[in-house]
C-alpha positions, 0 to 999 in steps of 0.5 A, a space after each residue: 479522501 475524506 468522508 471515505 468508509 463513512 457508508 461502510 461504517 454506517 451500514 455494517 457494524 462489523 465495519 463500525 467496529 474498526 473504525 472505534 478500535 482504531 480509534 481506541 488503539 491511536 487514543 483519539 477520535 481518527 475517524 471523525 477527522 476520516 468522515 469530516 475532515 479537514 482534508 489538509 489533516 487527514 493527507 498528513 502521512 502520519 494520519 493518512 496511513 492509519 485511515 487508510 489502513 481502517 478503511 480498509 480493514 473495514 471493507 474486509 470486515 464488512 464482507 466477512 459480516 456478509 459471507 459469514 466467515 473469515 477471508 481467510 478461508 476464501 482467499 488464496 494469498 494477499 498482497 497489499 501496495 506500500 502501506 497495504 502490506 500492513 493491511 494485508 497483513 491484518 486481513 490475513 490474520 498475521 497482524 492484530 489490528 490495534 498494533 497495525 494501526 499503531 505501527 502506520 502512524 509512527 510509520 507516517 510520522 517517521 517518513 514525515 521526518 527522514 527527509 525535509 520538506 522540498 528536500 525530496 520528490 517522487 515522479 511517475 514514469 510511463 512508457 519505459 520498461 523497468 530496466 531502463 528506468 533504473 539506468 535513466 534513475 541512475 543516470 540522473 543522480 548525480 552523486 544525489 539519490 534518485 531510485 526507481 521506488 514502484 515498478 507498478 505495472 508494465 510501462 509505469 513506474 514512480 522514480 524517488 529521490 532527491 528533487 533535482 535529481 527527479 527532475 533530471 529523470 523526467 527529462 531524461 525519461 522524455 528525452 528516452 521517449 517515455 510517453 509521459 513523466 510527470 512530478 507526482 504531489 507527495 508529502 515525502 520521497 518514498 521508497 529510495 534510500 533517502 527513507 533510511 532514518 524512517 526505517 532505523 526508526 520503525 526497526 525496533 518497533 517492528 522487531 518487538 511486534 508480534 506476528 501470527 502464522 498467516 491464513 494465507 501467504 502474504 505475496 511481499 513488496 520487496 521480494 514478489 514472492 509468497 512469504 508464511 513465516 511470521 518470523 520473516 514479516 519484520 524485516 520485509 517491512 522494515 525493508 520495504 521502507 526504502 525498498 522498490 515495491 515490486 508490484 509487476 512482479 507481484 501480480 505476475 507471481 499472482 498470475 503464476 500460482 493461478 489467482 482468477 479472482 482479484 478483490 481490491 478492498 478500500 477506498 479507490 480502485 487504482 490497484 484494480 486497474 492495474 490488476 487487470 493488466 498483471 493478472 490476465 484473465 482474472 476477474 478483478 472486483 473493487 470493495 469500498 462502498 456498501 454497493 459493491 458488497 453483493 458482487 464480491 460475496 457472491 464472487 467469493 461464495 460462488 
């Protein structure tokens, strides 16, 4: 993670410009800590969300210097996973990107808070259909928490909670077949109700947040649905905080509405991957390097 958007930010101004207004809006210099680290630093939630955030909005601009023009008037919707919604939300135009940037990092910090370190666990499931999941999730709470979190993809989902109680569902999820299930190296449980505190906590600041009508529609986390009305970002997000992201559902509502063309922006290309499998057909391009500009302009403009 770290040293990522530093190619970005060295080839294209647009790109370099994000990082400073980042930096301008948080009141500190968090894209020398992006670009050089240390890596313990930067994987704190607190500043892991705002890089990531930047990261990805430099991407967005990056291209934009390229085509010429805003995404917006390319793109048929957005979506973003978890924290991606927020930059899904500035890349649409909804969310300016200082307040973005402000809003993850006390995201980060409250998520950090909600739960004590050890407290809480995340584990990935694969193999299993959602559905049964859910009844291994609730089979193994046991009066403690234990939720499916992300329903990622046909046959792979996380599962959140308290820490015996996810490790109770990794040995029910083997014992029901699941061809793998495996504890996940989180700072925090995320998305399951044990995130409540986080979301009480973000609700008023999400509640005085000014959210513009979007370019597109966004596709939300919590519904997998195509949301326009600015007046409804608030509570998707605030939702979102202990909600399931329903990123299967996202993409198969992508598929649905006759998205061909899927554009990943940001470091990595997980989502890539999985849009491969949600979105048939479509043609799925990854954004996070200078290299990989030409292919997405000449994608969008042709």
């Amino acid at each position: 993670m770290v040293g990522m958007g530093r190619a970005l930010a060295s080839a294209s101004p647009a790109a370099r410009a994000v990082f400073e207004e980042v930096d301008e809006a948080l009141g500190e210099p968090l894209s020398r800590l992006i670009f050089e680290g240390p890596a313990d630093l930067l994987t704190a939630t607190e500043n892991a969300q705002p890089a990531l955030l930047a990261t990805s909005i430099a991407a967005q601009r990056a291209l934009e210097e390229r085509l010429g023009r805003p995404l917006g008037e390319l793109l048929f919707c957005v979506a973003g996973h978890s924290l991606g919604e927020y930059s899904a939300l500035v890349a649409a135009g909804a969310l300016a990107l200082g307040e973005a940037a402000r809003l993850v990092r006390r995201r980060g910090a409250a998520m950090q808070r909600a739960v004590p370190p050890g407290v809480g666990a995340m584990a990935a499931i694969l193999g299993l259909d959602a559905a049964i999941v859910v009844a291994i999730a609730a089979e193994a709470a046991q009066g403690q928490v234990c939720e499916l979190a992300n329903d990622n993809a046909e046959g792979q989902a996380v599962v959140s909670g308290h820490k015996e109680a996810v490790e109770r569902a990794v040995a029910h999820a083997k014992a029901h077949g699941a061809k793998r299930a495996v504890m996940l190296q989180v700072s925090a449980p995320f998305h399951c109700s044990l995130m409540a505190p986080a979301a009480e906590e973000l609700a008023p600041l999400l509640a005085r947040t000014r959210f513009s009508a979007p370019a597109v529609p966004l596709i939300a986390n919590v519904t997998a649905e195509p949301v326009r009305d600015p007046v409804l970002f608030s509570e998707l997000l605030y939702r979102q905080v202990t909600g399931r992201v329903r990123w299967r559902e996202s993409m198969a509502t992508m598929a649905r509405l006759g998205v061909d063309l899927v554009l990943e922006l940001g470091p990595g290309k997980v989502l890539s991957g999985l849009a491969k499998r949600g979105v048939p057909g479509a043609r799925i391009l990854a954004l996070g390097e200078p290299s990989e500009l030409d292919a997405a302009a000449a994608a969008l403009a042709g």
